[in-house]
DODO-576102 format. One record per residue (C-alpha): residue in one letter; x, y, z. Coordinates in steps of 0.05 Angstrom, whole numbers, plus 5000, padded with zeros to 4 digits. Layout:
BEGIN
<'a' <X Y Z>>
...
This chain:
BEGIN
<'x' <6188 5405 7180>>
<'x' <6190 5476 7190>>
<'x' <6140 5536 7194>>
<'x' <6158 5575 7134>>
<'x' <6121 5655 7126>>
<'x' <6129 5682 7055>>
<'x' <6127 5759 7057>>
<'x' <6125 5770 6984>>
<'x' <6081 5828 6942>>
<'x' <6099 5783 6880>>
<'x' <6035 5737 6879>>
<'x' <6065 5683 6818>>
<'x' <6132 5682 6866>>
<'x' <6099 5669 6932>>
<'x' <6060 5613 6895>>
<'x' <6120 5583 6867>>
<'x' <6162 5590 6937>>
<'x' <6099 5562 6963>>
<'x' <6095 5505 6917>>
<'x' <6164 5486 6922>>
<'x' <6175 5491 7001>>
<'x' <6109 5449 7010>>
<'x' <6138 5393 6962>>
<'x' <6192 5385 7014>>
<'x' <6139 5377 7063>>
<'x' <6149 5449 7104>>
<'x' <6083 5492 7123>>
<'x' <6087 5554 7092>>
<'x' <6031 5622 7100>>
<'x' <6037 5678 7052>>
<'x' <6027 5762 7067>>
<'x' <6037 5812 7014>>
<'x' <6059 5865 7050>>
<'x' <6103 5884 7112>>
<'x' <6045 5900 7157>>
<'x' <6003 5836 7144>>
<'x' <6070 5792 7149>>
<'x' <6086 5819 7222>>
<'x' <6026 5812 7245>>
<'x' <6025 5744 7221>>
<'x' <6086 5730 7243>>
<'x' <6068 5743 7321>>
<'x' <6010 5702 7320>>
<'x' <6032 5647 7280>>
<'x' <6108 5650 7312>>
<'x' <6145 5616 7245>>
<'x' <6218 5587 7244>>
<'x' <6233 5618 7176>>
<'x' <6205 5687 7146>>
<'x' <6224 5696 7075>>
<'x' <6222 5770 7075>>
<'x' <6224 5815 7003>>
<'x' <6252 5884 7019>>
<'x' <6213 5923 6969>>
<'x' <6135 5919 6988>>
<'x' <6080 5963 6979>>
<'x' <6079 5996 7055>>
<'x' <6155 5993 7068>>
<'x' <6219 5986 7017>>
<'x' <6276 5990 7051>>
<'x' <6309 5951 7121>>
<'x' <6310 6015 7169>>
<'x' <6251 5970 7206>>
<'x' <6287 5905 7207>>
<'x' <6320 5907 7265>>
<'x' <6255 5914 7299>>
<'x' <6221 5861 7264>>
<'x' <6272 5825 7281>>
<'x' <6279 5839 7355>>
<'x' <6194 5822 7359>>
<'x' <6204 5755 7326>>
<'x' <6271 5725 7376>>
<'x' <6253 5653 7354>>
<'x' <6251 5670 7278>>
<'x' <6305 5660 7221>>
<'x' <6302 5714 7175>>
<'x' <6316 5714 7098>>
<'x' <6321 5764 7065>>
<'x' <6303 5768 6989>>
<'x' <6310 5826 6941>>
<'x' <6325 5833 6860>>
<'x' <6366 5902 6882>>
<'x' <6439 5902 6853>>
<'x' <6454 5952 6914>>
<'x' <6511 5917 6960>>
<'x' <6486 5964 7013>>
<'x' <6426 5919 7024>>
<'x' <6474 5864 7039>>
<'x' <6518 5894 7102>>
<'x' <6442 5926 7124>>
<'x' <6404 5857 7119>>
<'x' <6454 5821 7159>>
<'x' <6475 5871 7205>>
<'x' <6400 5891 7222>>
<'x' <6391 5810 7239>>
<'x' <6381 5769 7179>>
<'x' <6410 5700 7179>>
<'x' <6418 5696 7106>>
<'x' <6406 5739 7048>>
<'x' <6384 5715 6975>>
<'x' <6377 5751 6908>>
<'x' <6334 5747 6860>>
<'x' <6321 5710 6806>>
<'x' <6316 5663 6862>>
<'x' <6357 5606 6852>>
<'x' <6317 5542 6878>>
<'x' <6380 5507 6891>>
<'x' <6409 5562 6943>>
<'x' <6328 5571 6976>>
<'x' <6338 5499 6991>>
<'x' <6406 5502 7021>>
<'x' <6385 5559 7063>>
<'x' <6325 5524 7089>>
<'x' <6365 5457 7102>>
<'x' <6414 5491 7146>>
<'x' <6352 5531 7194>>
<'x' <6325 5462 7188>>
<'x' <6389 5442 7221>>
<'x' <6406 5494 7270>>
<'x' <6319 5470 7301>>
<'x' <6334 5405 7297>>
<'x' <6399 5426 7346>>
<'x' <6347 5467 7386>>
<'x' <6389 5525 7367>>
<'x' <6359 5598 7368>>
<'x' <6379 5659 7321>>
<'x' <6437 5696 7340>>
<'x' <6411 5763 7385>>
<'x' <6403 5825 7346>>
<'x' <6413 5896 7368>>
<'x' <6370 5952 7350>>
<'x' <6416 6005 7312>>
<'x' <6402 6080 7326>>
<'x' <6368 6114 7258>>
<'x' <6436 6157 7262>>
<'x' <6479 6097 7251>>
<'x' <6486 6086 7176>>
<'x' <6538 6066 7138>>
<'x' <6555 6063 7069>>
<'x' <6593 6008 7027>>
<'x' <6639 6035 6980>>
<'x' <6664 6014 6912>>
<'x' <6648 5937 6926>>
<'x' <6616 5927 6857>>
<'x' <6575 5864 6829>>
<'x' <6531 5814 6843>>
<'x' <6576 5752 6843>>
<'x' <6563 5697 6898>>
<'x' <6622 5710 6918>>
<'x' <6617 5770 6940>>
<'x' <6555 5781 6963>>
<'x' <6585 5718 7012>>
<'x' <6629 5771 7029>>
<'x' <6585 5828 7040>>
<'x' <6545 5781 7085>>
<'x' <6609 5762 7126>>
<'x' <6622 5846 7136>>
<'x' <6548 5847 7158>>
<'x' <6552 5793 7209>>
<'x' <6623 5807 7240>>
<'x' <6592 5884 7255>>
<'x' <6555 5857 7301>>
<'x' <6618 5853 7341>>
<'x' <6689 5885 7351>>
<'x' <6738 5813 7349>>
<'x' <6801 5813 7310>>
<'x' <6793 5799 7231>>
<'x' <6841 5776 7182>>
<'x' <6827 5792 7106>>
<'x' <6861 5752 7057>>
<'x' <6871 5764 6987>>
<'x' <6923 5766 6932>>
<'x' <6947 5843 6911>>
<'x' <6907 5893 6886>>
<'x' <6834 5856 6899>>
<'x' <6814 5911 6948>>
<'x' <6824 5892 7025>>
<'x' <6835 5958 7049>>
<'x' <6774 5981 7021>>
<'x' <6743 5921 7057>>
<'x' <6775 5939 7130>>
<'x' <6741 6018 7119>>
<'x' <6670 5983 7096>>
<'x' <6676 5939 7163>>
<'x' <6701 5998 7204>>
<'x' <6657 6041 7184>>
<'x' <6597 5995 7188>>
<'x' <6611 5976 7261>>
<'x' <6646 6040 7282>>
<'x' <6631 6103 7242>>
<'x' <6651 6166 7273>>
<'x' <6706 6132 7314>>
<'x' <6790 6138 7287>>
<'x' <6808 6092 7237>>
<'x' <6891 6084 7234>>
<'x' <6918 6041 7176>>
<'x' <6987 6018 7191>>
<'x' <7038 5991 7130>>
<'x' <7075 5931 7164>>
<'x' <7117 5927 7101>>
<'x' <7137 5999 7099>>
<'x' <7153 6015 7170>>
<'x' <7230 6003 7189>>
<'x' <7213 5944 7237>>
<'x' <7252 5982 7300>>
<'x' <7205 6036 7298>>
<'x' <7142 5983 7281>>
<'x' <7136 5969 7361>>
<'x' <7139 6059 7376>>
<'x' <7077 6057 7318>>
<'x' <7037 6009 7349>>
<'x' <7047 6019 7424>>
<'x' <7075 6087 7429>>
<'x' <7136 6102 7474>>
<'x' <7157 6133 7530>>
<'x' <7201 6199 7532>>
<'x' <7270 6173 7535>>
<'x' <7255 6104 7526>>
<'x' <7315 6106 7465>>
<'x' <7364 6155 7440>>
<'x' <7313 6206 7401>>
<'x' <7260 6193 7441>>
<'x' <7256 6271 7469>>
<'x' <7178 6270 7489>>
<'x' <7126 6218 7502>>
<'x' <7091 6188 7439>>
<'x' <7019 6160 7436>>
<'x' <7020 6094 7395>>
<'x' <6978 6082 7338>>
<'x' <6932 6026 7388>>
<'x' <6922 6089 7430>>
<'x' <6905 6135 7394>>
<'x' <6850 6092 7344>>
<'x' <6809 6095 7412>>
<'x' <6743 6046 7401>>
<'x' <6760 6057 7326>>
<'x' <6801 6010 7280>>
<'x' <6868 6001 7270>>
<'x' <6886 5967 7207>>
<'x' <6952 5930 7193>>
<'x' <6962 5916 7125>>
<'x' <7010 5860 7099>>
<'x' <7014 5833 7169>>
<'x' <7066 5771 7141>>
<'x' <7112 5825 7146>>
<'x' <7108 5838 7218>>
<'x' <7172 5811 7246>>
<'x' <7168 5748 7296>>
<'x' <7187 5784 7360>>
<'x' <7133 5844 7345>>
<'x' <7088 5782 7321>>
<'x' <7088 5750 7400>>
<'x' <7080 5826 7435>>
<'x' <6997 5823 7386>>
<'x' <6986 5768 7406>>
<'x' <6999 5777 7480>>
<'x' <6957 5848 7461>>
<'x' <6906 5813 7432>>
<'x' <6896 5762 7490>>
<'x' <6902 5806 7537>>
<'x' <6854 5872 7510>>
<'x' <6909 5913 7526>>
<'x' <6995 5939 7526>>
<'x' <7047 5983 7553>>
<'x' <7091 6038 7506>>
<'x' <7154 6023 7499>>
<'x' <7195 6043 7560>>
<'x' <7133 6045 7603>>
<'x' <7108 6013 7658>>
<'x' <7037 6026 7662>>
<'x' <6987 5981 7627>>
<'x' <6935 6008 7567>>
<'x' <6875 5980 7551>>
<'x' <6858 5958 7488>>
<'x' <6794 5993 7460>>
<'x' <6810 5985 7384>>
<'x' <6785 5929 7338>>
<'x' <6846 5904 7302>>
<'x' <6838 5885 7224>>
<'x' <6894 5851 7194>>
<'x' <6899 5843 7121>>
<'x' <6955 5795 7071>>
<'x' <6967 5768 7014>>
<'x' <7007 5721 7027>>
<'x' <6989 5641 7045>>
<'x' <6990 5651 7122>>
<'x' <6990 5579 7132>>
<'x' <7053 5561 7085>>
<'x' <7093 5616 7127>>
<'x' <7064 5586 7191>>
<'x' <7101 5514 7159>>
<'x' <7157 5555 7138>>
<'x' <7178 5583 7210>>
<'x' <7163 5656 7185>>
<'x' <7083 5671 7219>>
<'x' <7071 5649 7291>>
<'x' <7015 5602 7293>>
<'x' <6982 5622 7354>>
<'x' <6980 5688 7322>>
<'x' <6951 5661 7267>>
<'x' <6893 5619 7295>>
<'x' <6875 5685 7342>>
<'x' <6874 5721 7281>>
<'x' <6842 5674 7236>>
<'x' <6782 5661 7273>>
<'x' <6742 5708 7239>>
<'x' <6765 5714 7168>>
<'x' <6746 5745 7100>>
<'x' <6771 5716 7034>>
<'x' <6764 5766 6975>>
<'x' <6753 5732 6902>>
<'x' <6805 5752 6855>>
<'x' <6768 5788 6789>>
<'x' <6786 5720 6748>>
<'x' <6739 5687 6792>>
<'x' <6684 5737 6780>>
<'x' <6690 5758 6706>>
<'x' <6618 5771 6699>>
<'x' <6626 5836 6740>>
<'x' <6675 5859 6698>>
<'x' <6624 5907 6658>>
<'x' <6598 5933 6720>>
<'x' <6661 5949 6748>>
<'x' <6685 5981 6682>>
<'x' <6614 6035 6689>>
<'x' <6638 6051 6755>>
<'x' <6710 6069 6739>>
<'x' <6694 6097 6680>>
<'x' <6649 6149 6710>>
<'x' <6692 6158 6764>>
<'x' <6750 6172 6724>>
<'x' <6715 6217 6676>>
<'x' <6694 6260 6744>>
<'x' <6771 6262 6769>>
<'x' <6800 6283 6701>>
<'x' <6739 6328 6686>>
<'x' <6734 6295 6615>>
<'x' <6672 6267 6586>>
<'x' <6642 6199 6604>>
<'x' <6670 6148 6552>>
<'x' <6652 6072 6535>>
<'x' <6670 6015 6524>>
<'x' <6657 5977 6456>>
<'x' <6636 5906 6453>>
<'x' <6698 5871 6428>>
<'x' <6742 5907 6476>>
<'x' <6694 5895 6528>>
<'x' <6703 5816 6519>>
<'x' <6776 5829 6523>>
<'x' <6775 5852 6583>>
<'x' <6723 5798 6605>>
<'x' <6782 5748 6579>>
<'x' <6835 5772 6608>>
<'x' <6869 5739 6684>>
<'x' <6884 5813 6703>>
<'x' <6938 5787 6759>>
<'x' <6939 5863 6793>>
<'x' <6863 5848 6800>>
<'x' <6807 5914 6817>>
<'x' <6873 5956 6816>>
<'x' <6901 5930 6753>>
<'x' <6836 5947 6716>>
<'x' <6822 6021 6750>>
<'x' <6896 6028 6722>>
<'x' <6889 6006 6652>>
<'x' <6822 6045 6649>>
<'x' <6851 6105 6670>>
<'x' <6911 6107 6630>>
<'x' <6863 6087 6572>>
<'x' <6816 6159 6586>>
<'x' <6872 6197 6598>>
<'x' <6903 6181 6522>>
<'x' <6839 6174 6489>>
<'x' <6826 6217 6438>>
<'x' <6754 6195 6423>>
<'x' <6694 6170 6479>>
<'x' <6695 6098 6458>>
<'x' <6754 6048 6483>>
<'x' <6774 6000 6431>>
<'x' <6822 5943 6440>>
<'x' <6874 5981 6415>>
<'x' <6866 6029 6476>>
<'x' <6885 5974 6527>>
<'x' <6952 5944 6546>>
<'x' <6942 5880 6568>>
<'x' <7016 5836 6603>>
<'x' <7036 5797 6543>>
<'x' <7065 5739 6604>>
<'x' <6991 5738 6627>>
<'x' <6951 5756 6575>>
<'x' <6913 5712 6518>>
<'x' <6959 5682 6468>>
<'x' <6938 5736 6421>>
<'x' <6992 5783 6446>>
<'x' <7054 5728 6438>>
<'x' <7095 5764 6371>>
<'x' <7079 5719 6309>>
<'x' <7137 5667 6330>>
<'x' <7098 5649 6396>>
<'x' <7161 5663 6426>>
<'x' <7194 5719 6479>>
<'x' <7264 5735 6483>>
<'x' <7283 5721 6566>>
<'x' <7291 5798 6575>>
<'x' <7213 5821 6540>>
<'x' <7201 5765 6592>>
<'x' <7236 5792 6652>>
<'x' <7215 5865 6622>>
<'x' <7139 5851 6623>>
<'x' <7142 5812 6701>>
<'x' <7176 5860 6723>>
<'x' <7135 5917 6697>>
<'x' <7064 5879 6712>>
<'x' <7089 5871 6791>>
<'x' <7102 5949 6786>>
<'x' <7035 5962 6765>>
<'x' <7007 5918 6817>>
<'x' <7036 5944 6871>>
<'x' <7021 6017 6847>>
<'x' <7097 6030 6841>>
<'x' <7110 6011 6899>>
<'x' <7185 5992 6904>>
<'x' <7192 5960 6979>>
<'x' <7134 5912 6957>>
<'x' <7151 5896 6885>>
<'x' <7223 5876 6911>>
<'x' <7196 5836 6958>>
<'x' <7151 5797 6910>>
<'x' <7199 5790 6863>>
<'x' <7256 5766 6907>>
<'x' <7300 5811 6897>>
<'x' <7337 5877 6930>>
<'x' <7312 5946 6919>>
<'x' <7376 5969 6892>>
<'x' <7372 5912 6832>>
<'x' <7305 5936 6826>>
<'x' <7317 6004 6810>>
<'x' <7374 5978 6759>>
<'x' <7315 5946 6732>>
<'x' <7275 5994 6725>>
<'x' <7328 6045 6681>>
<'x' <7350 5989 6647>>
<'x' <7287 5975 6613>>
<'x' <7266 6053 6619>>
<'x' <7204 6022 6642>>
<'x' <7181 6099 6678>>
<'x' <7205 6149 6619>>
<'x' <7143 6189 6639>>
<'x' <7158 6187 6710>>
<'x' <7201 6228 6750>>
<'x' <7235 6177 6806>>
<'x' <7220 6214 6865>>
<'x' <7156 6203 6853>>
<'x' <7159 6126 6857>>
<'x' <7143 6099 6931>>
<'x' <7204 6063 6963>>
């Protein structure tokens, strides 16, 4: 049984909390505002507070951290109906141990409470909170929607500010986890460097001089002393994107960095410590290329420890129309054109479809759909969708695709989500850059493009 305080200016859903909690035989006490509930919550010295972030005498979480820090032996949950994911990072990050929107779903209250209920019964105490400075704030950027999973997400980013240990972000192209390495940076570091290093892109002899820096003369070119990219991020970040694509040897030399907080340039001698919180991000199945020889596995399990998994959009249709309001006023701001819409049966259509290039797939297709838009309301008719991924709609009336629309439409779709980038796309589909490129005239799939501008 646990001692349960309700801080909650909603009277009909502190009575139902009330009601429910008490039927599974917990002792609950209600306050209806923030003052009332901490005072409360001193003298009565709960193992739960359900806490509501808008009240009458406070409605936001710049005091949480306090209440918090005056309540050590006290789980926090944090309630609100806001659609804000700043509230998220802030609830956790100022000391909540969970955080729960409303409409309140009975089912997750429950779940919540049986786990605190756990962590008593295994006389185990709330992880210690630190006070953050009223300069420290952050802001989450572009994460939009309410889906579980994200907001599991946003919670994860919250609770791994509290500290500065490796992260690995997983997630298939285009779903965002660069944005999600910034949002953790700057939510545990802002003001400090943040470096954001391309393991794909970088010729893999002159990886080790980006990461470590070298010393003058350490090769043939090497005419002055170079600070390395772990250097010079400081008690920043430093961010290394597509990290399957690190090569073995460099793969052993972060580890041995990792383990031991700190390296030594290339051609040096002298040992640097390691200030720098290292993100790693992939989208690739680390665990297959552990199995296949190709990712160290130590490297892997140090890196792996503390992990975020971002939710393709397939898995999270419903914040499709939320995420099509933010691009599309965005957009309208960078090509200084008027705010369009979308209609309803184009709307659904976009709700339907996989979108395999994910977030970027869709800012994309609603760009190029503003840009040649002649009116301000999308129709269907404004959108291509891949006719290999699409719904079967867009197969011709045969239900049939000659092998090259086939090959045509892959390879264009991989373009796309890679943002025309040509190192990548090879590399996902298999083949060389060169047959690629032959590809790419062949099926004059960039007529509007000029080739330098496409990234190699």
């Amino acid at each position: 049984m646990l001692k349960i305080l309700i801080i909650e200016d909603d009277e009909l859903l502190a009575r139902t909390l009330t009601l429910e909690l008490e039927d599974l035989g917990h002792e609950t006490k209600y306050a209806d505002n923030f003052a009332a509930g901490a005072k409360l919550g001193r003298e009565w010295q709960p193992d739960l507070i359900l806490l509501d972030i808008h009240l009458p005498d406070q409605n936001d979480l710049h005091d949480l951290p306090t209440f918090c820090d005056r309540l050590p032996d006290s789980y926090v949950v944090v309630m609100t109906g806001d659609p804000d994911n700043q509230s998220v990072l802030e609830a956790m990050r100022g000391g909540a141990c969970d955080f729960l929107r409303k409409p309140l779903q009975l089912d997750e209250l429950q779940e919540a409470v049986l786990r605190i209920d756990h962590c008593r019964s295994m006389e185990s105490k709330p992880v210690a909170r630190r006070i953050l400075p009223a300069d420290e704030r952050y802001t989450v950027r572009e994460i939009i929607g309410t889906n579980s999973k994200v907001t599991a997400l946003l919670k994860n980013i919250g609770l791994l500010a509290r500290s500065a240990i490796p992260v690995l972000i997983e997630g298939e192209s285009g779903t965002g986890k660069e944005l999600v390495a910034r949002i953790l940076h700057d939510t545990t570091s802002p003001g400090q460097p943040y470096v954001a290093i391309n393991c794909a892109a970088i010729v893999p002899t002159l990886l080790e001089s980006e990461l470590f820096g070298h010393e003058k003369g350490a090769f043939t070119g090497a005419d002055k002393t170079k600070v390395g990219k772990l250097q010079f991020a400081d008690r920043g970040t430093v961010f290394l994107d597509a990290i399957g694509d690190m090569p073995l040897e460099l793969q052993g030399k972060l580890l041995r960095v990792l383990q031991e907080e700190e390296f030594v340039r290339v051609g040096g001698l002298h040992t640097i410590p390691l200030r720098a919180r290292i993100i790693a991000a992939t989208n690739r199945n680390l665990k297959k290329e552990v199995q296949a020889g190709k990712f160290r596995e130590d490297l892997y399990f140090r890196l792996a420890v503390s992990c975020l998994e971002i939710p393709p959009l397939r898995e999270r249709r419903q914040d499709i129309p939320a995420l099509v309001d933010y691009y599309l006023a965005r957009i309208g701001r960078k090509l200084r054109q008027q705010i369009v819409t979308v209609e309803g049966a184009a709307l659904k259509r976009l709700q339907q479809y996989d979108w395999p290039g994910n977030v970027r797939e869709l800012e994309n297709m609603l760009t190029k759909a503003v840009a040649l838009s002649t009116t301000s309301i999308l129709t269907v008719e404004d959108f291509e969708f891949s006719q290999t991924t699409g719904s079967p709609a867009d197969a011709p009336a045969t239900g049939l695709f000659s092998l090259a629309d086939i090959e045509k439409n892959y390879i264009n779709h991989s373009l796309n989500a890679n943002n025309w980038h040509i190192t990548n796309t090879a590399k996902q589909l298999g083949i060389s850059q060169t047959t690629l490129r032959k590809k790419i005239a062949e099926y004059n799939l960039c007529p509007n493009r000029r080739h330098s501008d496409i990234v190699s």
